[in-house]
C-alpha positions as a Markdown table, in Angstrom:
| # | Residue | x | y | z |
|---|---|---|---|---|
| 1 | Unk | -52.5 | -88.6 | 209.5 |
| 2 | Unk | -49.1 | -88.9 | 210.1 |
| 3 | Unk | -47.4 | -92.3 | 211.1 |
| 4 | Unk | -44.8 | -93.5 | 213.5 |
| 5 | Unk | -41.1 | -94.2 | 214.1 |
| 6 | Unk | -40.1 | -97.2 | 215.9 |
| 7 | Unk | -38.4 | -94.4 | 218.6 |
| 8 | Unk | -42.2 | -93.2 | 219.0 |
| 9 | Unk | -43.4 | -95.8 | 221.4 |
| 10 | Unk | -44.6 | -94.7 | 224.7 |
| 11 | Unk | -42.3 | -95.9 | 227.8 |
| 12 | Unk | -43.1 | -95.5 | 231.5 |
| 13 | Unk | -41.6 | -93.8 | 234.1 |
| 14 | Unk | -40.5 | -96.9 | 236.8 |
| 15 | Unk | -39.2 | -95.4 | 239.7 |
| 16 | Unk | -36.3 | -97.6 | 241.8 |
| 17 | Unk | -36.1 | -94.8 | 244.7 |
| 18 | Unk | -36.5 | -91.5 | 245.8 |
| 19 | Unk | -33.1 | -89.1 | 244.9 |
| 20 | Unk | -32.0 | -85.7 | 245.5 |
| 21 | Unk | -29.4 | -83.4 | 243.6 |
| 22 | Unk | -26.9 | -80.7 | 244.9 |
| 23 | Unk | -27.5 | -77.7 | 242.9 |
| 24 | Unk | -23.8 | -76.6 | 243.6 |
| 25 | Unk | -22.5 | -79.3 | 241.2 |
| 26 | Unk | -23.9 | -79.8 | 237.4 |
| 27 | Unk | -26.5 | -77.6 | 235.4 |
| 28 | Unk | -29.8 | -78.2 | 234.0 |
| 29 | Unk | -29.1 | -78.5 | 230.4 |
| 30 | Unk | -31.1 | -75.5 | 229.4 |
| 31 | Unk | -29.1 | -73.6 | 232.2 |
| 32 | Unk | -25.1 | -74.4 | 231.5 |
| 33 | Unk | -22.8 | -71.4 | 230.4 |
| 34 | Unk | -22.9 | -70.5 | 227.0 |
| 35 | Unk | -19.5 | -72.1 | 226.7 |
| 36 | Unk | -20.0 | -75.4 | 228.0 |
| 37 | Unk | -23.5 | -74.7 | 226.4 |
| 38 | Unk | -21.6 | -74.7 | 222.7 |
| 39 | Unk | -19.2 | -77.4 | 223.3 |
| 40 | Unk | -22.4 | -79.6 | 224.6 |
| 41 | Unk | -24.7 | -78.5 | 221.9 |
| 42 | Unk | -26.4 | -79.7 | 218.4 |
| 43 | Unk | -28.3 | -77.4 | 216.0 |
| 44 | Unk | -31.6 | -79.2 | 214.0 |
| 45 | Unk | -30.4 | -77.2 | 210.8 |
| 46 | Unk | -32.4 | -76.6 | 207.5 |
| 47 | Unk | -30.0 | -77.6 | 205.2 |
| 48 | Unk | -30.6 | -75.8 | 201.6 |
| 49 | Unk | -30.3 | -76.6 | 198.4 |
| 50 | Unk | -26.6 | -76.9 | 196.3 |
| 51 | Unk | -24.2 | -77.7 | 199.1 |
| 52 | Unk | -22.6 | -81.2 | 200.1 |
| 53 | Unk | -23.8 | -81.7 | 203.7 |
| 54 | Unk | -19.7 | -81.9 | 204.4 |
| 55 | Unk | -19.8 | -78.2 | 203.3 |
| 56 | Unk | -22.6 | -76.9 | 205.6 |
| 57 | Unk | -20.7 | -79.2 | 208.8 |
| 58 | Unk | -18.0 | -76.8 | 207.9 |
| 59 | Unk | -19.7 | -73.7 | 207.6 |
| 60 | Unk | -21.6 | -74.4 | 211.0 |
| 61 | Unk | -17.8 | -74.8 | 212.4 |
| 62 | Unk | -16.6 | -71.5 | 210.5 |
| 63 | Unk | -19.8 | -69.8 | 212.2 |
| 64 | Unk | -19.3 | -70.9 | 215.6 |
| 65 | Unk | -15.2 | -70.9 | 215.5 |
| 66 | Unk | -15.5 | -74.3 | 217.2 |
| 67 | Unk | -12.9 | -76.8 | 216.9 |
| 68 | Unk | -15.3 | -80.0 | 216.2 |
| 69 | Unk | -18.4 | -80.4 | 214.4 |
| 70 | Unk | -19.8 | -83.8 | 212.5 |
| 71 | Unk | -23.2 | -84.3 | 210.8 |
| 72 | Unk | -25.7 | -87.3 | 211.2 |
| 73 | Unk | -27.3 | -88.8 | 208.0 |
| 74 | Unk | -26.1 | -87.2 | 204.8 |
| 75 | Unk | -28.0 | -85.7 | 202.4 |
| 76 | Unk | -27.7 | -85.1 | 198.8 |
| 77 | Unk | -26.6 | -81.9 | 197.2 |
| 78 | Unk | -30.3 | -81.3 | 195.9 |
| 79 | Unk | -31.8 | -82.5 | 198.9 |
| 80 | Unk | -33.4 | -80.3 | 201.4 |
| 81 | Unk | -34.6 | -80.2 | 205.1 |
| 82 | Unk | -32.6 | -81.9 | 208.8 |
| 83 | Unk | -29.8 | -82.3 | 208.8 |
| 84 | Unk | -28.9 | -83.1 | 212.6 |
| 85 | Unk | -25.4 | -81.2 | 213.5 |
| 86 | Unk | -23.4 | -82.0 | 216.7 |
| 87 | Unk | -20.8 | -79.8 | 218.3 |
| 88 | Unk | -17.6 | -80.3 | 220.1 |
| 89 | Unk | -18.3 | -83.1 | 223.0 |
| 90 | Unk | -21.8 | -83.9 | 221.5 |
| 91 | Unk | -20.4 | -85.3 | 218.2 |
| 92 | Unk | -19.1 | -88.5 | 220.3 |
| 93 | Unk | -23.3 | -89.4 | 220.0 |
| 94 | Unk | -23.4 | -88.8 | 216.4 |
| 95 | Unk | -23.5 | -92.5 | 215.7 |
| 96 | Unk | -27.0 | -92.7 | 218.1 |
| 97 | Unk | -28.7 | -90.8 | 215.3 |
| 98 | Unk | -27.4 | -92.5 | 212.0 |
| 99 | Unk | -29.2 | -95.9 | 213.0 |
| 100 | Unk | -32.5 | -93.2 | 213.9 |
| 101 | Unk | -35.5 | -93.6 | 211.5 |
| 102 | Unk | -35.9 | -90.7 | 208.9 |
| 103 | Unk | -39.0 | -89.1 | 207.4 |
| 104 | Unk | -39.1 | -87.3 | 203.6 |
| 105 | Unk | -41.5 | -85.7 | 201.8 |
| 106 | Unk | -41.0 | -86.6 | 198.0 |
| 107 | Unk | -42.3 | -85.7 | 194.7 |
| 108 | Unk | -42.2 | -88.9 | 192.5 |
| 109 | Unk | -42.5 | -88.7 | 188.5 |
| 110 | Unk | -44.0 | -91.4 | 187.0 |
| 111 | Unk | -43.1 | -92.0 | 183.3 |
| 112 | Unk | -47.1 | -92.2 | 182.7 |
| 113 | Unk | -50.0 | -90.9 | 183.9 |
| 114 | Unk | -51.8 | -93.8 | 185.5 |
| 115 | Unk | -55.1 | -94.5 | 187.5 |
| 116 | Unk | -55.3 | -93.2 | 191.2 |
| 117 | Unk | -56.2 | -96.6 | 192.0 |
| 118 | Unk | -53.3 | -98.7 | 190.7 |
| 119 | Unk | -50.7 | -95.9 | 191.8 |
| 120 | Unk | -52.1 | -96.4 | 195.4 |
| 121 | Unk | -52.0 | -100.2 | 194.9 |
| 122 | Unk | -48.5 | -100.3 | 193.7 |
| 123 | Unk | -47.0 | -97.4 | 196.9 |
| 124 | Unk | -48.8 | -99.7 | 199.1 |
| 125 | Unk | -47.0 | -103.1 | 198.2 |
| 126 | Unk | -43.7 | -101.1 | 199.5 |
| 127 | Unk | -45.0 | -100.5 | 203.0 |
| 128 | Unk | -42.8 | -102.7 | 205.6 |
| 129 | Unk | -39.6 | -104.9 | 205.0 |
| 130 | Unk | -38.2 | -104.2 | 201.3 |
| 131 | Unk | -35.1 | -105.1 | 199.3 |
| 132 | Unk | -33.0 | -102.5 | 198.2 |
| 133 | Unk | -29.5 | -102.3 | 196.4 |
| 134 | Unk | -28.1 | -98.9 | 197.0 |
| 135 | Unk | -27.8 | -97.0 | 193.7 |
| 136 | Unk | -24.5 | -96.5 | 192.0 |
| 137 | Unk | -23.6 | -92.7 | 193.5 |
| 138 | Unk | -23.7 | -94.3 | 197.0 |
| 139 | Unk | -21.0 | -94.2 | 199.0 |
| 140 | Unk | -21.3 | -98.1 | 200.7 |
| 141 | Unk | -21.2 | -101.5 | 199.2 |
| 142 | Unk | -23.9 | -102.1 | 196.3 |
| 143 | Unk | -25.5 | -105.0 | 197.9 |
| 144 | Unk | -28.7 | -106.4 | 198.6 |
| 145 | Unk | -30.2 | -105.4 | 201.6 |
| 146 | Unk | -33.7 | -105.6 | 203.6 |
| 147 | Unk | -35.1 | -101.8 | 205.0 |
| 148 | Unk | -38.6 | -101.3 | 206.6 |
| 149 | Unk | -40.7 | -98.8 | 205.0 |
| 150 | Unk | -43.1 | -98.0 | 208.3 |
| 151 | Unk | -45.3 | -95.9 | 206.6 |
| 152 | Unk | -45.7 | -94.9 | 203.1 |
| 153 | Unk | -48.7 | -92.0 | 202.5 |
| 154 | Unk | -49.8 | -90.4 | 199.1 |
| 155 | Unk | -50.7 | -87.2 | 200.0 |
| 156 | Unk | -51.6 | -86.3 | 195.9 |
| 157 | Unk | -51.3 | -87.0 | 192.8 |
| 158 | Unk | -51.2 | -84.2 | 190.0 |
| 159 | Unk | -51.0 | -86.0 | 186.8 |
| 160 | Unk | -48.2 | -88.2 | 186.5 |
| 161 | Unk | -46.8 | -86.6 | 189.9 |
| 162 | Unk | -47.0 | -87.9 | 192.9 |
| 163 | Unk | -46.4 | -86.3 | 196.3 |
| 164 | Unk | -45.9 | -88.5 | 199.2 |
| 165 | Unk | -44.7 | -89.0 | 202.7 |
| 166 | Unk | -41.8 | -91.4 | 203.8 |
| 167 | Unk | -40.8 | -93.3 | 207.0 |
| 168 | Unk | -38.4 | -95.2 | 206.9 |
| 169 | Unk | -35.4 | -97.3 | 208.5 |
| 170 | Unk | -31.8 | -95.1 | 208.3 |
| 171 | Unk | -30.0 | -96.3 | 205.0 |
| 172 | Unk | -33.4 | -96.6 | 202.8 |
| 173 | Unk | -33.0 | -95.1 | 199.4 |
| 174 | Unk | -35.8 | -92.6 | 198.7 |
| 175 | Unk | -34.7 | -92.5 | 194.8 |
| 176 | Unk | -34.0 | -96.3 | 194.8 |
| 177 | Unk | -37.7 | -96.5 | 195.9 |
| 178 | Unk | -39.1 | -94.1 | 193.3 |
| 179 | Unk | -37.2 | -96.3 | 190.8 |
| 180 | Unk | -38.7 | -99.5 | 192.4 |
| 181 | Unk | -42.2 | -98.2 | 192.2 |
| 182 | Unk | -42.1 | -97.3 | 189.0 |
| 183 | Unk | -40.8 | -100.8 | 187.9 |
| 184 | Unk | -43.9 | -101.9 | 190.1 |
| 185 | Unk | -46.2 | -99.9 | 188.0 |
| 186 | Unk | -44.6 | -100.7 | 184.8 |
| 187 | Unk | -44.2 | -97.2 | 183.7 |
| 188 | Unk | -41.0 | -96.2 | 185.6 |
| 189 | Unk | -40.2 | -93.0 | 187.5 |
| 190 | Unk | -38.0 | -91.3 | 189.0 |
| 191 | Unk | -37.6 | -88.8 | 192.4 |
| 192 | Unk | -38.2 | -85.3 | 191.4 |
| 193 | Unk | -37.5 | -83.4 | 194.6 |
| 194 | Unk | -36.7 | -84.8 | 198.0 |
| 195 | Unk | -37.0 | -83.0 | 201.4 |
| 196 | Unk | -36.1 | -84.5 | 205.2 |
| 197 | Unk | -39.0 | -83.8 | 207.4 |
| 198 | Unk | -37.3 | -85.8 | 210.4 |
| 199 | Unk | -34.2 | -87.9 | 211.4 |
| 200 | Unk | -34.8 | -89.3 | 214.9 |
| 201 | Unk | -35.8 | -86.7 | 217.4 |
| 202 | Unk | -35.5 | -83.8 | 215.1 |
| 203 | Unk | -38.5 | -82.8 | 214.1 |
| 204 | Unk | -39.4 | -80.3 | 211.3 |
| 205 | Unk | -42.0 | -78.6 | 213.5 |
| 206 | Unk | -39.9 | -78.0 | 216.1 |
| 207 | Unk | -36.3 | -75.8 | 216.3 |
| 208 | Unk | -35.5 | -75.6 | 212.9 |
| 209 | Unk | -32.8 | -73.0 | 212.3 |
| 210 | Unk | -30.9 | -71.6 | 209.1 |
| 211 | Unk | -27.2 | -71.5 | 208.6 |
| 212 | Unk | -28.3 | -67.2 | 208.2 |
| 213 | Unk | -30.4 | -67.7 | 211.8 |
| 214 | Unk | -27.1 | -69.4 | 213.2 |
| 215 | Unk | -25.2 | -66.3 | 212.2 |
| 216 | Unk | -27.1 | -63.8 | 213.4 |
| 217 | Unk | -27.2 | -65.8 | 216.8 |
| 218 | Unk | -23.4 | -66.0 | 216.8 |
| 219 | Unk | -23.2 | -62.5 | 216.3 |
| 220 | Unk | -25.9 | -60.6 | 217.9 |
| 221 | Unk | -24.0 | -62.6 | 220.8 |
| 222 | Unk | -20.3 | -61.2 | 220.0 |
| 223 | Unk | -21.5 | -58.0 | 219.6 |
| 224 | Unk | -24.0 | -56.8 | 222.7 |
| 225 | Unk | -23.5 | -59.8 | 224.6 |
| 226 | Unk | -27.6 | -61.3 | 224.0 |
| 227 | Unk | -27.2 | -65.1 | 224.5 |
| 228 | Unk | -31.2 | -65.7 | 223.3 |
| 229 | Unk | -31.0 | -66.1 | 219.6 |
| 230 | Unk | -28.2 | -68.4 | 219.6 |
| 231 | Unk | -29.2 | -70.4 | 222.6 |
| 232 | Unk | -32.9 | -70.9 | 220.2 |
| 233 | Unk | -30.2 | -71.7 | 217.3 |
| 234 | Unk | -28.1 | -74.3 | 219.2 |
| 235 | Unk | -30.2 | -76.7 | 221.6 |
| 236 | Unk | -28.4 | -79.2 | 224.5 |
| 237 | Unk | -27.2 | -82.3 | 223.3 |
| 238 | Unk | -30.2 | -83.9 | 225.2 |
| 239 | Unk | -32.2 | -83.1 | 222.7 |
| 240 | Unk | -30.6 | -85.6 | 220.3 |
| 241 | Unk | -30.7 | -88.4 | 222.5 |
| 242 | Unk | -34.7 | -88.0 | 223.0 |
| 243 | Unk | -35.2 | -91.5 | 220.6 |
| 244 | Unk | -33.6 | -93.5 | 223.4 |
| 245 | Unk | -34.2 | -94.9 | 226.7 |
| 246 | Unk | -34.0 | -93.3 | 229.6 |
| 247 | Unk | -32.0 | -93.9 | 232.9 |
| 248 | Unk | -31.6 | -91.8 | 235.5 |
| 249 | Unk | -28.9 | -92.2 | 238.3 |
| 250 | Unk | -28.2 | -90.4 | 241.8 |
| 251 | Unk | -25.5 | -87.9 | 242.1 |
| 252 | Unk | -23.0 | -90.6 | 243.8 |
| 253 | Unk | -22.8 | -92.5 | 240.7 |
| 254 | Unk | -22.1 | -90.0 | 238.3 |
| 255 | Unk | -17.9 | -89.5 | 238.4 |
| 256 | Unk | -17.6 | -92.9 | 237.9 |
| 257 | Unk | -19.8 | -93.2 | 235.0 |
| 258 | Unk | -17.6 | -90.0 | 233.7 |
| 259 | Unk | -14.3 | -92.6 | 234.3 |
| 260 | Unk | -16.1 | -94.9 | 231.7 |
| 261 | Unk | -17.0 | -97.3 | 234.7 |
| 262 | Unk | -20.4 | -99.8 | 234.1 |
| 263 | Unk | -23.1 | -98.3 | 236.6 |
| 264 | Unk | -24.3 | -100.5 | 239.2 |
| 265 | Unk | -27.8 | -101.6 | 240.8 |
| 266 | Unk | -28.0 | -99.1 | 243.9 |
| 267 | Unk | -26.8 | -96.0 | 241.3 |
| 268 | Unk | -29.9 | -96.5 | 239.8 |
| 269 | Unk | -32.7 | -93.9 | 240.4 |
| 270 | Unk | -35.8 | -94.5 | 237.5 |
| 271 | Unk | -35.5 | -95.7 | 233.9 |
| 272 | Unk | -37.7 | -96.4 | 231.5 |
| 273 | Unk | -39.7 | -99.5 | 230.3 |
| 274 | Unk | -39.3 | -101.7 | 227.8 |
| 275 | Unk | -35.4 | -101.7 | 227.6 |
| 276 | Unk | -34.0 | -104.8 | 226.6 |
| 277 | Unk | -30.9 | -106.6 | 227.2 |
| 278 | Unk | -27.9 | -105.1 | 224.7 |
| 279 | Unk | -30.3 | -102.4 | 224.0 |
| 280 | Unk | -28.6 | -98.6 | 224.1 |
| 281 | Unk | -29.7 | -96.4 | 226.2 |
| 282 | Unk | -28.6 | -92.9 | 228.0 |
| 283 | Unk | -27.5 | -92.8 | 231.4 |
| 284 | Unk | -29.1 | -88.7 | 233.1 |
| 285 | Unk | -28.3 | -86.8 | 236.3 |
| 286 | Unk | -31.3 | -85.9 | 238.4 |
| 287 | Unk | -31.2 | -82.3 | 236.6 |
| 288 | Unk | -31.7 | -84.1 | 233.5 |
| 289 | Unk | -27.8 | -84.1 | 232.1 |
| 290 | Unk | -26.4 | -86.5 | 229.7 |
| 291 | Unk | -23.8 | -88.3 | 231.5 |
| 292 | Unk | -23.2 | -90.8 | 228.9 |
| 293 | Unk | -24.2 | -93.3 | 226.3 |
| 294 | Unk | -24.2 | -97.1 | 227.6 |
| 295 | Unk | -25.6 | -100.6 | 226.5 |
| 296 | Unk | -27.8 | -102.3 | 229.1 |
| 297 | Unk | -27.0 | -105.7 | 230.8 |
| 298 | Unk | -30.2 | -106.4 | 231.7 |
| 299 | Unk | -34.0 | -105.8 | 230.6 |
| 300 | Unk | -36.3 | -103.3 | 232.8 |
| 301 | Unk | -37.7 | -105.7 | 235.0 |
| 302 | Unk | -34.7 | -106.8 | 236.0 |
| 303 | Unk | -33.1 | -103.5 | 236.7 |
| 304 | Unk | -35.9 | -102.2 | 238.5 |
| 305 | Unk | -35.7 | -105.5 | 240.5 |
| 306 | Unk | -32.7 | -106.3 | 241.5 |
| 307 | Unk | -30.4 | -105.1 | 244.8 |
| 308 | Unk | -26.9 | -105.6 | 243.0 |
| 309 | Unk | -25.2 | -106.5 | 239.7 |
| 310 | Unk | -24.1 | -104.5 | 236.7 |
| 311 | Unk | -27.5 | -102.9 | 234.8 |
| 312 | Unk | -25.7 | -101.0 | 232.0 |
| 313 | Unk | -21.9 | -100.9 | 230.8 |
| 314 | Unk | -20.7 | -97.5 | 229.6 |
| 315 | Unk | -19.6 | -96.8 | 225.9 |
| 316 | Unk | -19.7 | -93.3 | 225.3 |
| 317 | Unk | -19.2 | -90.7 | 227.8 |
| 318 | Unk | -20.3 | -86.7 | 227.1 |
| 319 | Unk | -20.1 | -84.8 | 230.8 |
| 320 | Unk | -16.6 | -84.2 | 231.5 |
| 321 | Unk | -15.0 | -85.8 | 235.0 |
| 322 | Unk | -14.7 | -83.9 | 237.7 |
| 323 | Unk | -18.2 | -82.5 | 236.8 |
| 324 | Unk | -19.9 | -84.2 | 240.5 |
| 325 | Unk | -17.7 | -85.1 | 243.4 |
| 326 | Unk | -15.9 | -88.1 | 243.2 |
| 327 | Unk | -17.3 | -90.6 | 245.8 |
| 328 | Unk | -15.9 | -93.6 | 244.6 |
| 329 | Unk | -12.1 | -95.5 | 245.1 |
| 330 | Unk | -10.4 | -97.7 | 242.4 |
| 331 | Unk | -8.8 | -99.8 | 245.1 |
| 332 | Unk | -11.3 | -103.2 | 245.2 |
């Protein structure tokens, strides 16, 4: 059985009021114009084998012929599986998924072949909060540092191999952990193979797409004008912000929220529970945009609560001004 990231947890829906949306202003996300559609768009890409994950980014921008592209949680050369890609306006979010948990699947080589027993003893001990000093290929500062393992499964062991299945906090060092186990067991070992099954909301089950699927979108597009393949290829950036909280605001609200301004009380149309003061979150239109990226001022109850004040300060904005009406004034 599969476990669970900390983004996992169930929230409810809390409803503040009722609001409506005028369809003449904004787009459902799965319903924006293929260009606004590809500057507002991420791609949960398989990336192979051989490249730098710096060299797909730049293929992925070659392919597209789009001006901006970044990639979220780098893997190794060797390394296989998600790697999350953001284009043009989405890549402002890129820093939401980098603090996202990951899942691997990795084959582990133990310098032995030991008892089932004691190799299921010693994977266990390195379930939850472990120390870790990144390895000496890493590209940040070789100290000691705690990461949470959240779940740490053997799926089988073939001799002295030993497949298993990761979750972990963002910056946890599957090798370093192969290295670590093998110290536990008193054998050594080291990671074999490595593949990402998951960084935050991307999923491997879900939209996973080729740099050759991209392609053929891209140009089964030019050509006879077919928008499908490459609309399954790139998804809306809301996709990437599914591991966060949810707020949703009225129409009224939205321009100003564009202008970077903090979102007040009566904006507010739902959210979700269990945010906590500080805590980031994503402020949505009623047709279920992205408007931006903010950092809540208060907790849920308080927000769902309360007839004025600030409930969330804006850091990153995605929908371009202009988008809704302007109903607001700068003079006080």
């Amino acid at each position: 059985m599969k476990g669970n990231l900390p983004s996992d947890r169930v929230r409810e829906t809390l409803i503040r009021r009722e609001g409506r949306t005028d369809p003449q202003h904004g787009y459902h996300p799965e319903r924006r114009p293929i260009d606004l559609h590809l500057r507002l768009g991420c791609i949960n890409l398989d990336k192979p084998s051989g490249p730098t994950s710096h060299e797909v980014a730049a293929w992925v921008k070659r392919i597209l012929e789009v001006e901006n592209v970044g990639h979220s949680g780098t893997l190794d050369p060797k390394v296989t599986g998600i790697l999350p890609i953001m284009i043009g306006d989405s890549t402002r979010v890129v820093e939401t998924l980098l603090s996202a948990g990951k899942e691997y699947i990795c084959l582990m080589r133990l310098h032995a072949t030991l008892p089932r027993k004691r190799i299921l003893e010693a994977c266990g001990e390195f379930q939850g909060e472990i120390f870790q000093r990144p390895p000496l290929k890493s590209s940040v500062k070789r100290e000691l540092r705690l990461r949470e393992v959240y779940y740490l499964e053997v799926m089988e062991i073939d001799g002295p191999r030993v497949l298993m299945r990761v979750g972990c906090e963002a910056g946890t060092y599957i090798r370093k952990l192969c290295h670590d186990i093998g110290l536990a067991l008193g054998c050594g070992a080291h990671m074999e193979e490595l593949r990402r099954t998951r960084s935050g909301p991307f999923r491997e089950d879900e939209t996973l797409v080729t740099l050759q699927d991209l392609k053929d979108g891209k140009e089964i597009w030019r050509e006879t004008g077919d928008e499908t393949l490459l609309r399954r290829a790139v998804l809306p950036v809301e996709v990437a912000l599914r591991h966060m909280p949810k707020l949703v605001v009225g129409d009224g609200a939205v321009d100003a929220i564009c202008h970077g301004a903090p979102l007040a009380a009566p904006g507010v149309i739902s959210l979700e529970s269990g945010i906590e003061a500080g805590e980031k979150l994503v402020i949505y239109t009623l047709k279920g945009e992205a408007v931006a990226v903010a950092g809540a001022a208060m907790r849920s109850e308080e927000m769902i609560s309360t007839s004025s004040g600030i409930v969330a300060r804006t850091s990153r904005v995605l929908m371009a001004p202009g988008t809704y009406p302007r109903l607001w004034s700068k003079k006080p």
